[in-house]
N, C-alpha and C positions, 0 to 999 in steps of 0.2 A: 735581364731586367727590362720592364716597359722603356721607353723611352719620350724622353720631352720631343713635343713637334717643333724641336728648334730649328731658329732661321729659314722662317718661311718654310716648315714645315719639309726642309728637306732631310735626307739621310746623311750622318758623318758618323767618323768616331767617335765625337760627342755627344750623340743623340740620348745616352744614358742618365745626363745630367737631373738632379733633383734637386727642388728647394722646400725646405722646411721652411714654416714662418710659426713664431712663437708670440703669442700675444700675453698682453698685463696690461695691468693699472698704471704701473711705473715702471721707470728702464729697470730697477734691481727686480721687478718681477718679472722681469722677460728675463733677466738671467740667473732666476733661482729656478723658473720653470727648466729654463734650456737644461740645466746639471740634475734634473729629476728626467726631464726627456731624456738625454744621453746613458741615465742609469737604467729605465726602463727600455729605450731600444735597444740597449746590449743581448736580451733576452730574445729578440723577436728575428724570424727569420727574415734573410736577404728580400725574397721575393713580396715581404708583407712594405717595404720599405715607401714606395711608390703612393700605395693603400695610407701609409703616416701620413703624407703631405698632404693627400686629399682632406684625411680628418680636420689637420690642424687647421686648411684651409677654412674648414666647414666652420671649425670651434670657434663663440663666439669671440666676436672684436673687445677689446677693455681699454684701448685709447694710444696704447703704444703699442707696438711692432717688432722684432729684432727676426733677423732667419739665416741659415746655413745653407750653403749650395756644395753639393759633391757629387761622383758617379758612385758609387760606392758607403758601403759602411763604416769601413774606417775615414773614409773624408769626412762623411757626417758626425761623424764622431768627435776628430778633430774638433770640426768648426765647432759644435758645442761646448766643449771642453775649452775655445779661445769665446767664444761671445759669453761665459761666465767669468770671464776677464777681464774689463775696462781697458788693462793692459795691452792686452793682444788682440785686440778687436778691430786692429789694422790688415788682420791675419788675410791672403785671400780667401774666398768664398764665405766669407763673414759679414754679418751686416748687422754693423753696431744698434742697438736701440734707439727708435724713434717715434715722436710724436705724431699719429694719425690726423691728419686733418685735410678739410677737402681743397684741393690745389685746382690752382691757373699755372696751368706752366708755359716755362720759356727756353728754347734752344738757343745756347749759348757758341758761337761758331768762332773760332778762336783763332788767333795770331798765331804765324810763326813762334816758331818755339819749342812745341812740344814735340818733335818729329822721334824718331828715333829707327835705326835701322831694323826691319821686319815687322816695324808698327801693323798693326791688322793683317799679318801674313797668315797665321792661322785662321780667322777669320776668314779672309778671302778662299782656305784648303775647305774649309767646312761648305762651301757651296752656297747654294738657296740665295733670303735677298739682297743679301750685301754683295756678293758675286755677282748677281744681273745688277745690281747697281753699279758697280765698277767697272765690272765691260761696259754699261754706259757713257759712265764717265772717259772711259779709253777711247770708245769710238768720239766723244765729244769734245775730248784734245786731242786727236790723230791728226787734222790740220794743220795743226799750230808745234807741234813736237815734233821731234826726231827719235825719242827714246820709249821705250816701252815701261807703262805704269806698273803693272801687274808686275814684272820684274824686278823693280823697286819694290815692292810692296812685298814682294815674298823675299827681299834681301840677295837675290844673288848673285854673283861676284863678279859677272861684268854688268849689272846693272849703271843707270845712270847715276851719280853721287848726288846724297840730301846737300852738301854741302855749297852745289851751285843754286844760285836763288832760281833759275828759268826751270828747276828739277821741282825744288823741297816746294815752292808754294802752290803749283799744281796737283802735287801730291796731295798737301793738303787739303783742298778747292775737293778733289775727290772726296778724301776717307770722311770729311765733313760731312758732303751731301749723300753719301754712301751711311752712316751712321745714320742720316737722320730718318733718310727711308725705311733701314730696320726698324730703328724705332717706330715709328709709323704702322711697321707691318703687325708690331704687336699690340697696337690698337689705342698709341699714346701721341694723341695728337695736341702741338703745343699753340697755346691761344697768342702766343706773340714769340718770334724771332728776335734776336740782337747780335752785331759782330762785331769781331774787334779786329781792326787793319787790315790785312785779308781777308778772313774771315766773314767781311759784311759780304763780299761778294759768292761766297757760300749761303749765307742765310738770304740774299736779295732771290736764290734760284729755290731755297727750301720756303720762302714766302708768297711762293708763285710771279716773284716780278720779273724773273729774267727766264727766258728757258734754256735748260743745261745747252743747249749749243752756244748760247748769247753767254751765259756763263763760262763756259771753258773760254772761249774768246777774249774774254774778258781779263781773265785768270792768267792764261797763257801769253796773249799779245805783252800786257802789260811788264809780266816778269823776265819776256824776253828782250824789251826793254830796255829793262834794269840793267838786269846781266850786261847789256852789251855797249852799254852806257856810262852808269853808275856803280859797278861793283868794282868794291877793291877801294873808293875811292870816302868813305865812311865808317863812321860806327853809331854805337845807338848803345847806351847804359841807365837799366832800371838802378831807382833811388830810393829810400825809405825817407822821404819829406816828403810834405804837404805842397799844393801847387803853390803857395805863396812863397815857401821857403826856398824851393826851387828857380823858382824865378829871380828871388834875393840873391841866388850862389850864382845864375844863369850874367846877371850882368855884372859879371869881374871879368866876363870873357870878351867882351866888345862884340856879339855879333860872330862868335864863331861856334857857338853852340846853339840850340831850340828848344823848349820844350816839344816833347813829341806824343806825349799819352798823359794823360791823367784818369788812370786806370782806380785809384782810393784817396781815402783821407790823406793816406802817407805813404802812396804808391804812385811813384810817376817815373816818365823816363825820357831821357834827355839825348840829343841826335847833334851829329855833327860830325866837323873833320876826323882823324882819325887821332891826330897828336895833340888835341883839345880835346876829346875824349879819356886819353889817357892821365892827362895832366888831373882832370875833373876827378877822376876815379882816387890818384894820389893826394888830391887835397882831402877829399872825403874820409879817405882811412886815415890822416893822420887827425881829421877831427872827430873819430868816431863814430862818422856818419856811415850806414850801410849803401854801397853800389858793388855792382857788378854787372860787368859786358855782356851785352845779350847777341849770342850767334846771328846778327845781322851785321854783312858788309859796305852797308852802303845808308845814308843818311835820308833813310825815309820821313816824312810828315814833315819836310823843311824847306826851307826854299831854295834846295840843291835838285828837286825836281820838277821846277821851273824850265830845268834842261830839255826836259824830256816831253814838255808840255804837245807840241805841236803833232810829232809822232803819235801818242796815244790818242789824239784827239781822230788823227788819218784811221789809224786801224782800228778804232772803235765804232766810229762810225753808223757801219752795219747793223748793230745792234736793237733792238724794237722792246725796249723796258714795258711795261703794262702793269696794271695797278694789281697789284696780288690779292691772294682771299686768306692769307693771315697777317696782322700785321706785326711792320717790322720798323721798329725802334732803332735810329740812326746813331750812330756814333760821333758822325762829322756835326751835327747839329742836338744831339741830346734831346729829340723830340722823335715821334711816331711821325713819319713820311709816307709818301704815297710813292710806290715805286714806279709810279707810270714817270717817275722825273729822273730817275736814274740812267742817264743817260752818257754817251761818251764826255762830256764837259762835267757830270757828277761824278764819273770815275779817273779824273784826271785830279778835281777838288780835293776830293776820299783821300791821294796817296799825299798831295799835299798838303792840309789842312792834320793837324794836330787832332789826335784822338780822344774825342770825349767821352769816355765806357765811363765813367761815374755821374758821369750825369745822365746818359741812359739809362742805367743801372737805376738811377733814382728816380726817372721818371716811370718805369714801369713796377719800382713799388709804388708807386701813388696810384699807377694803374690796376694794384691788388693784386700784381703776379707775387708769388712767393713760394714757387718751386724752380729750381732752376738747372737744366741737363746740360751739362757740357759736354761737345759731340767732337772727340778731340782722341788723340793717341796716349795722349797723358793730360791729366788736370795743368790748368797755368792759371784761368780766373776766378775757379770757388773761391778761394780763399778772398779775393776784392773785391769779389759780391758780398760777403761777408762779412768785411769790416764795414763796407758802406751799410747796409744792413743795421750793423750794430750804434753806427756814429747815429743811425736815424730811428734809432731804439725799436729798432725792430728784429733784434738776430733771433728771437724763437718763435718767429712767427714765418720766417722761410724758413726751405731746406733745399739744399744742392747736393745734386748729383752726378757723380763722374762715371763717363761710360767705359774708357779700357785706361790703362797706366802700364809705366815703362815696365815693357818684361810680359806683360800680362792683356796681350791682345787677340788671345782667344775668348772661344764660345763661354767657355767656365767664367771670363772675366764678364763676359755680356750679361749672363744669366745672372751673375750678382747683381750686376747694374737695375737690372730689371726689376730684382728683391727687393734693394736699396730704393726704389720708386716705389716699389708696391708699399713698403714700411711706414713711409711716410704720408700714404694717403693716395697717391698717382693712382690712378682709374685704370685697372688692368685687370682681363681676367681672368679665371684662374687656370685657364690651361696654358695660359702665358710662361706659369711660374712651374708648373709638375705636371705628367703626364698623366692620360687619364687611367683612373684604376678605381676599386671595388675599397671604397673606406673600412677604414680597420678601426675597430673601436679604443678608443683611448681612455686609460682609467681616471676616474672623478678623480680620486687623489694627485694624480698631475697635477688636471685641467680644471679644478673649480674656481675658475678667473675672476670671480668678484668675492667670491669670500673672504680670500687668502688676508691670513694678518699670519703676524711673526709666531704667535703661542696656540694655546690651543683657541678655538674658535666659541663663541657664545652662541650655543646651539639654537635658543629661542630667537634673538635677534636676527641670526640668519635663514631662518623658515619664513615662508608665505604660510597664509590660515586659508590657500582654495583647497577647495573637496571637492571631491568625485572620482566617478571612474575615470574621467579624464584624465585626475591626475596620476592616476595609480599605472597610468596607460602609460602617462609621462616619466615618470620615475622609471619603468622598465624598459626605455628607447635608452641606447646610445646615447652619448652626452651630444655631439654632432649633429643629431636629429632632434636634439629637443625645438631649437627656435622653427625648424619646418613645423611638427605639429601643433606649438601655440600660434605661426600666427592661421595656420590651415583655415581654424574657423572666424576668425577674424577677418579671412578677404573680403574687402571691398567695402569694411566699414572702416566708421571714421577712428576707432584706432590703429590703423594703418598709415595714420599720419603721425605718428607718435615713432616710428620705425626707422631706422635710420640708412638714409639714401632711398627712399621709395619719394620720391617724387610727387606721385599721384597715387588718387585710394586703391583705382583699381591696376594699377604694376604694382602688386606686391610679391618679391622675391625672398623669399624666407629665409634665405641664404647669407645673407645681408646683415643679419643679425640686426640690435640693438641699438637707438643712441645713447638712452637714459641710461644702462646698467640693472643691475641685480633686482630695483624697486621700481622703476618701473616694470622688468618681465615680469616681476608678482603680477601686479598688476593684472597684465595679458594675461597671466595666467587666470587668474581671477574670471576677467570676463569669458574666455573662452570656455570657462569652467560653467558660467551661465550660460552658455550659446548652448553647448551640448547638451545640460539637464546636469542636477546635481545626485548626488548618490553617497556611496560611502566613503569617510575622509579620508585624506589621502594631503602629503605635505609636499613642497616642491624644495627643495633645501638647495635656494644660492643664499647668496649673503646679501644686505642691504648697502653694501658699498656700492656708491655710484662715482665711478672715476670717471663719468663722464664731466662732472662739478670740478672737475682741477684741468680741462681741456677748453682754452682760449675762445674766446667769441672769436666769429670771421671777422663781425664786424667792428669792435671794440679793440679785441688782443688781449681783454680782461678776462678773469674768470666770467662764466658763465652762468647764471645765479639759478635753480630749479624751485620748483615752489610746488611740492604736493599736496593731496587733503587728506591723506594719512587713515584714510578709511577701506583701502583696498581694493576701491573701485575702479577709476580712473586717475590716471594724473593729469594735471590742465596747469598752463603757464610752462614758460621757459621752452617753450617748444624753439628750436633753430632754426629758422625757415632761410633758404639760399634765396637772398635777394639778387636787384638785378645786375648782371656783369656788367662792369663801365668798361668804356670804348677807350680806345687812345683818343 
């Protein structure tokens, strides 16, 4: 079988990988199509498989997304068989239904926490660019370490242990800026950075403000630190209250506990001694209240690293911050910074100063990010970006994305990641997602993505009245090829601004499809029908459902209102024009 040019286009075991992506109107039609796909490719051979992905790719857009990753026909199978299931749509290489819409995104680079032993170990066997990212990473803590990363990273048995912090947070500091680079490679570049506790010092080097030597320096001197200082000698427990609440339960302890994050509305976590941590935890369950201890030894973000102040300040030093070319949304201060100030004396504030991720988080929706990748071994802050989100009524207007999860830090898991972006709108293209191959034609009965209702369909409502050979030229193309030959003769005129993601009149990529729906392509259809000469009739049979009318303004969050003139000619009004990006 062809194979995807994964990870940097090198060779592995995995290079077989395919992704299906299935388009609708709404999620239940992305998963009535997927249980008609999965009954139609039972029929088709192994080798036409490849040739699917390209069609569905080709098929036009209808506003949501859902798709299936596997090497194989029976994987693909599966995953169809689970994404017609709301249920099991957790399944891996599945990727639940989602709303297309065009994104800002933001690399999310994450706190301790998520580690887990052979995190990205397959990853790293498959070679390409997460491989040259991590031998970079290894050459760029060889100074400052004694133990080898890759070693850890592939799990084995006398590796160094996650569970000393001078180990697990450099590990981290890697497979963060190692993640974000793949990402990168496949052409998904994010318009602002944010980190949370470590993690800032991953995204300060993926924002261009530090360079991976000043980075690992950074990463490494300080953990070793820790270690040698304050480990052993703390704890740190997430709380399901609000910071006010928190702070209410914080003074019954006199000063031996901190607030340390305020990560959501009703996500925060609290630092300190180790037997004031525990007492904290006991009062909580007997009132109900959700905690638990989070795998940190030592009472970070409090004023127990006041210790350590003078040290980190010597061996930081060296360092040369410089103003980066994405920007990056601070935690310690809840505003966009200029990293040219991150300097030894900002990364000594960083480990003591209380983490502000929700009010980052909320200044870069006000900024209009509202795609959000977390570049992590396992998800830890979807979910807080998500409440916050929703407390500021805005949860269906982002979408976040996780790139590997415990257990599942191979290629298979990347390639979904990848889906799960492409689903929601992320700017990828298509050789990102399947390899290249010779489209196979897909039957209307699938794939008639605007017609579809539940019974049978009202034949006249659903036909355009253009005529000619054109059309008749149209009706015998592939359903795949239809949108290349309407907008063909339409290049370079002004409906080509009617087209969804053409930018300018004369980039028009036919490929691209649609933004209006079934009544607008009449439409094009229509005029291209006048471009070429008219001749004898001939019908183009989509449906007049425009699901583009139940897809969000950018700039509202409301529907989006269309206004035709119902004559067949043209449509005018409602057009969505991408206005200008605001800046932090």
């Amino acid at each position: 079988m062809a194979g995807n040019a994964f990870l940097g286009n090198s060779e592995s075991a995995n290079s077989d990988l395919l992704t299906w992506v299935i388009p609708g109107h709404d999620a239940d039609a992305v998963r009535r199509r997927a249980a008609r796909l999965r009954e139609w490719a039972a029929g088709q051979a192994a080798g036409d498989l490849p040739g699917i992905g390209i069609s569905l790719l080709r098929t036009r857009d209808a506003g949501w997304r859902g798709a299936v990753v596997g090497s194989g026909p029976e994987e693909l199978s599966a995953g169809l068989a689970a994404l017609t299931d709301p249920l099991m749509e957790a399944a891996g290489g599945v990727v639940a239904p989602g709303r297309v819409a065009r994104r800002r995104v933001v690399f999310v680079c994450p706190a301790q926490g998520g580690q887990w032993t052979g995190m990205a170990g397959e990853l790293l066997a498959a070679g390409g660019v997460f491989a040259e990212a991590i031998a970079d990473c290894e050459a760029a803590l060889a100074p400052f370490v004694d133990w080898s990363l890759s070693e850890v990273l592939r799990g084995e048995s006398d590796a160094a242990s996650l569970e000393r912090v001078d180990v697990v947070q450099p590990v981290l500091f890697a497979v963060t800026v190692s993640l974000a680079r793949l990402w990168r490679s496949y052409g998904v570049e994010p318009d602002a950075v944010v980190g949370h506790s470590i993690g800032e010092i991953a995204a300060a080097v993926v924002a261009g403000g530090l360079s991976l030597p000043d980075g690992a320096r950074v990463m490494a001197s300080r953990a070793r630190i820790v270690a040698e200082t304050l480990s052993g000698s703390g704890a740190m427990v997430s709380v399901g209250l609000s910071d006010e609440e928190t702070r209410d339960r914080l003074a019954d302890f006199g000063g031996r506990l901190f607030l340390a994050a305020v990560n959501g509305p009703r996500q925060t976590v609290i630092t300190g001694g180790t037997d004031a941590a525990a007492e904290f935890v006991a009062r909580c369950e007997n009132e109900g209240v959700w905690a638990k201890r989070i795998v940190v030894d030592y009472a970070s973000h409090s004023p127990a690293i006041e210790e350590i102040r003078d040290r980190v300040l010597a061996d930081l030093a060296p360092i040369r911050p410089r103003s980066g070319d994405i920007p990056l949304c601070s935690a310690v201060t809840g505003e966009f910074l200029d990293t040219a100030g991150m300097d030894a004396g900002y990364w000594y504030r960083q480990e003591r100063s209380p983490v502000r991720f929700a009010a980052a988080i909320e200044c870069l929706l006000d900024a209009e990010m509202n795609a959000f990748i977390e570049l992590s071994p396992h998800p830890a802050f979807l979910s807080s970006i998500e409440s916050i989100a929703d407390s500021l009524g805005r949860a269906d207007r982002i979408a976040t994305v996780e790139t590997l999860r415990f257990g599942r830090g191979g290629p298979g898991q990347f390639a979904t990641a990848l889906a799960r972006a492409y689903c929601v709108g992320v700017d990828l293209p298509a050789e990102a997602l399947t390899p290249a191959a010779a489209p196979v034609t897909l039957p209307d009965s699938l794939f008639d993505l605007y017609g579809e209702t539940e019974g049978e369909p009202d034949t006249d409502s659903r036909q355009s009245s253009a005529t000619g050979p054109f059309v008749t030229r149209l009706l015998a193309a592939p359903e795949w090829d239809r949108d290349a030959l309407v907008l063909g003769p339409l290049r370079g005129s002004r409906e080509t601004r009617r087209c969804r993601d053409h930018a300018r009149r004369d980039r028009l990529v036919p490929r691209c499809g649609y933004h209006f729906g079934a009544r607008c392509r009449s439409c094009h259809v229509a005029r291209a029908t006048v471009m070429v000469g008219r001749g004898t009739s001939g019908r183009y049979p989509f449906g007049d459902r425009d699901p583009a009318s139940e897809r969000p303004s950018r700039r509202t969050g409301g529907p989006v209102r269309r206004r035709n003139r119902g004559d067949g000619a043209q449509c005018r009004g409602g057009v969505s024009r991408p206005g200008r990006r605001p800046g932090p």
